[in-house]
N, C-alpha and C positions, 0 to 999 in steps of 0.2 A: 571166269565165266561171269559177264556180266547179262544175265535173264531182267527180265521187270520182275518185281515179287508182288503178286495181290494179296494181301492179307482175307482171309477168310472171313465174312458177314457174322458166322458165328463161330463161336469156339468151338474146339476139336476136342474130340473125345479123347481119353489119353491113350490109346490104342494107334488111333489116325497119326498125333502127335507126333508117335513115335517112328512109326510107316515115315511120314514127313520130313524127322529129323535124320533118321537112315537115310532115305533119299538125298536131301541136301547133300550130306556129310559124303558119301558115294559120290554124286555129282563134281562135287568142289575136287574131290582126292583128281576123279581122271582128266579135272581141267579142260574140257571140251568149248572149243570154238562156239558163239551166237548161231552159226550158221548150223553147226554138229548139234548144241543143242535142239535146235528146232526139229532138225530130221527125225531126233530120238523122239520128239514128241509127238508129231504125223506120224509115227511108226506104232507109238506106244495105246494113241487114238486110232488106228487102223484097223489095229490087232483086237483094240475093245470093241469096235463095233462089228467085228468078225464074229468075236467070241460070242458077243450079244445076241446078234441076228444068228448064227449056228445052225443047219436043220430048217430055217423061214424060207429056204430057193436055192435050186439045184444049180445055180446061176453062184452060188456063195462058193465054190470050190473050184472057183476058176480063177488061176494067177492074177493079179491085174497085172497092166502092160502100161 
């Protein structure tokens, strides 16, 4: 998997760190395609602005298509 990596503006708390280094290390094992990683990420940002908005519009519990 080659992603771009941003380095974070400030240091991570070592909680995040660790969140982070899970992730990676997950990431790297299932070897996911440029193209596979991106979906996971539109997917994983989809999901957070679902979770976010939640209960804001009865419009929020319709599939998208």
């Amino acid at each position: 998997m080659t992603e771009n990596k941003h380095e974070p503006s400030a240091p991570l708390s070592p909680r995040l760190q660790k969140v982070r280094n899970d992730l990676e290390r997950v990431l790297r094992d299932y070897d996911l395609s440029q193209q596979e990683y991106r979906a996971l990420m539109e997917d994983m940002k989809r999901r957070r602005r679902y979770i976010e908005g939640a209960g804001d519009n009865i419009l929020d519990d319709l599939p998208e298509e």
